[in-house]
C-alpha positions as CSV (number, residue, x, y, z in Angstrom):
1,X,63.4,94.5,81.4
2,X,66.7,96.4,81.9
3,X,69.0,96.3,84.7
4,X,70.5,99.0,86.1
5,X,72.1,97.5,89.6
6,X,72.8,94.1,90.2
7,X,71.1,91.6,92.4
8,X,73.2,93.0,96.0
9,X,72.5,96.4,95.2
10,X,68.6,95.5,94.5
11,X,69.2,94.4,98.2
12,X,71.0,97.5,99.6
13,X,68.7,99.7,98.0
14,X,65.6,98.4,99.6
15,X,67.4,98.0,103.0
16,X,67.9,101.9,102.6
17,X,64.3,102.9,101.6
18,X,63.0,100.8,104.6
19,X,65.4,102.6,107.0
20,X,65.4,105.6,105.6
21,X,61.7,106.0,106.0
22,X,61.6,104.0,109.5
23,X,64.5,106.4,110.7
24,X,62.0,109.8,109.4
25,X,59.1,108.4,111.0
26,X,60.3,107.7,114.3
27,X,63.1,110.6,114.4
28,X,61.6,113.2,112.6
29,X,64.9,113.6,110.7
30,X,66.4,112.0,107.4
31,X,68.9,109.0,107.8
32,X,72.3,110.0,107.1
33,X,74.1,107.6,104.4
34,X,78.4,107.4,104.2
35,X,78.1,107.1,100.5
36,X,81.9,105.4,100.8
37,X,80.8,102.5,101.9
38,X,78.3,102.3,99.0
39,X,78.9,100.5,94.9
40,X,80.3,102.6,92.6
41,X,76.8,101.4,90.6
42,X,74.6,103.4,93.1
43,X,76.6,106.3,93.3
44,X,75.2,106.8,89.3
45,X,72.6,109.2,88.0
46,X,69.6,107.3,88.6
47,X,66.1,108.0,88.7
48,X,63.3,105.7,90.7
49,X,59.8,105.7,91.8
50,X,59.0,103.9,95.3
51,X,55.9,102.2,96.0
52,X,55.0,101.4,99.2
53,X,51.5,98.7,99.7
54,X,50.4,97.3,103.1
55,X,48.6,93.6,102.4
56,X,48.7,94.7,98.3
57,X,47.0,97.8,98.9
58,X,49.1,101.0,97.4
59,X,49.8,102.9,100.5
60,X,52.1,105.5,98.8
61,X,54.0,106.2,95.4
62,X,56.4,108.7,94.5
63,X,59.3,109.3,92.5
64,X,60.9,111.2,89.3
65,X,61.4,110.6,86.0
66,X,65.0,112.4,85.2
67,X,68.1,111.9,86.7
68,X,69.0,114.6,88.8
69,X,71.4,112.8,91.5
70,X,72.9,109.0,92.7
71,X,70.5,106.7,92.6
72,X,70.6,106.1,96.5
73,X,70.0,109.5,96.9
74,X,67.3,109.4,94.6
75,X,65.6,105.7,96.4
76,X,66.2,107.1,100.1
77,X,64.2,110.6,98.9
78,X,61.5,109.0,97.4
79,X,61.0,106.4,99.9
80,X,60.4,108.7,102.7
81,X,58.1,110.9,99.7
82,X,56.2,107.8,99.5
83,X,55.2,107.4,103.1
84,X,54.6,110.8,104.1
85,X,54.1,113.4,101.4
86,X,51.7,111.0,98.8
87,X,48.6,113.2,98.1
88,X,46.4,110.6,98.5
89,X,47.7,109.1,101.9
90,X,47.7,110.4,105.1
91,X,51.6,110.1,106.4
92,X,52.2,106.6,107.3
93,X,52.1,106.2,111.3
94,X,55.1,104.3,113.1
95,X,52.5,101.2,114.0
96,X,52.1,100.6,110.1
97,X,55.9,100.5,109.3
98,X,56.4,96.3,110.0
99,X,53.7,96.2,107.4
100,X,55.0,98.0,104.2
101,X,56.6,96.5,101.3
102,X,58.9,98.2,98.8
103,X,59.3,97.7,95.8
104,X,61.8,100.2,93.6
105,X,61.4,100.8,90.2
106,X,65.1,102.3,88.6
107,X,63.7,103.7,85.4
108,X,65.6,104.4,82.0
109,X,65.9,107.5,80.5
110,X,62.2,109.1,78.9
111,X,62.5,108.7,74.8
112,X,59.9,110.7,73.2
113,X,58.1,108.8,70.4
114,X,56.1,110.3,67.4
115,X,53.0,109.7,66.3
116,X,50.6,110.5,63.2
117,X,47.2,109.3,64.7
118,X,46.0,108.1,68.5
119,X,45.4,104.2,66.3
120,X,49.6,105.3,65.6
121,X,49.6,105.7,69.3
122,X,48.4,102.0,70.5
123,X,50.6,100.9,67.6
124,X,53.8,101.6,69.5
125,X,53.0,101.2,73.0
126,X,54.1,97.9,74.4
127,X,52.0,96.2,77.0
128,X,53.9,95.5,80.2
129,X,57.3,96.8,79.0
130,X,56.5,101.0,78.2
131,X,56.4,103.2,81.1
132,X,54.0,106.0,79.6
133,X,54.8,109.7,79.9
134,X,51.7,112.1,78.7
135,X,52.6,115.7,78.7
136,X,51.0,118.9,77.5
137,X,52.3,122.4,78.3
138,X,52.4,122.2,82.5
139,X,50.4,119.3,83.0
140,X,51.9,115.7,82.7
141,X,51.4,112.1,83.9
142,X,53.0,109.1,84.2
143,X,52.3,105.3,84.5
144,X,55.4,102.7,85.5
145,X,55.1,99.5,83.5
146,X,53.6,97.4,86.5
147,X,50.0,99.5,85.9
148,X,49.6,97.5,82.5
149,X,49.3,94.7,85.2
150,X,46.1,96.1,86.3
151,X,45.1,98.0,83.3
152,X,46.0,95.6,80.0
153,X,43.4,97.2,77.6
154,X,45.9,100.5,76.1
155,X,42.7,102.2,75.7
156,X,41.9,102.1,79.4
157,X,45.5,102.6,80.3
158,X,45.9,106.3,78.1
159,X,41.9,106.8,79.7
160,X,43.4,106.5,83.0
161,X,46.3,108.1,82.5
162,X,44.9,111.1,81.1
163,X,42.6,111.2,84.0
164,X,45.3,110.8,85.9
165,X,46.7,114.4,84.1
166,X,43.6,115.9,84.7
167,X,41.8,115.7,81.6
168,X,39.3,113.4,80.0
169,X,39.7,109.8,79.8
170,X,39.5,110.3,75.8
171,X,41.8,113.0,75.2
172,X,44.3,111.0,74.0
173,X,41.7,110.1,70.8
174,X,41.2,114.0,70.5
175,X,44.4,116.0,71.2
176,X,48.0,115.6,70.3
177,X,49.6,115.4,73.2
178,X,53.9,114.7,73.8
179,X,54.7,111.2,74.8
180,X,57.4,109.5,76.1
181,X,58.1,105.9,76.7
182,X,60.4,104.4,79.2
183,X,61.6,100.8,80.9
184,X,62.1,99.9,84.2
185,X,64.0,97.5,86.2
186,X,61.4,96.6,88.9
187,X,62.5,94.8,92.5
188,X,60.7,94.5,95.7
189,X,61.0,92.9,99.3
């Protein structure tokens, strides 16, 4: 695992996510942040995904794979993404707030890998340590790390995660698609 912020700003950053997207719920309007008062650290180019569960359950996950602005930005953005603009959630309601957990994931930058054969493929991919980037043309996917938790088998994990693209679970065997591999540094309430 990498680390990208130290243990207080693990804290700070989760404070921020849970206010941020307790503030939009309630107010309708985004929490404004005085970036002064903030570590140098989180005022880097940073790019996170935020997961929210309620009792373990996913209840929301967004976030983006380049760097585009300071990580807090990029945590308080994605946190409120997470709760209300998920695809496969409705918006999270103001009597389910008390019962999300967050959990960040600060991710390195994408390094595409090359491959001669999809055998090539499972070759390089580390279990539990590679985020997983499939791309082709305009469609692309993206597992974090923590899915190897529940998918351990990197047959089923590339199945899913082409599903996941849109295509079938066994594209990966059949088509040479672009992938990328990434690490994470992963914290949560």
């Amino acid at each position: 695992m990498i680390e990208i912020v130290n243990q207080e700003n693990q804290l700070v950053l989760l404070q921020l996510a849970r206010k941020a997207l307790e503030y939009f719920v309630r107010e309708s309007q985004l929490l404004k942040i005085d970036s002064k008062t903030l570590d140098e650290a989180l005022k880097q180019q940073g790019a996170s995904f935020v997961t929210l569960h309620i009792n373990e359950q996913l209840r929301g996950c967004i976030g983006t794979l380049v760097a585009h602005q300071p990580i807090y930005q990029d945590v308080l953005e994605h946190a409120i993404a997470a709760g209300t603009r998920d695809f496969r959630f409705p918006a999270v309601q103001e009597e389910e707030l008390t019962s999300l957990h967050y959990e960040i994931s600060l991710l390195s930058h994408p390094q595409p890998i090359s491959y001669k054969n999809s055998q090539d493929l499972l070759n390089q991919l580390q279990v539990g340590e590679h985020g997983v980037v499939l791309s082709s043309g305009k469609q692309r996917a993206t597992f974090l790390p923590q899915v190897w938790q529940s998918l351990p088998n990197k047959e089923e994990f590339l199945g899913h995660l082409c599903l996941k693209m849109g295509v079938a679970a066994d594209a990966w065997r059949k088509q040479h698609y672009e992938v990328s591999i990434y690490q994470v540094q992963e914290f949560a309430e």
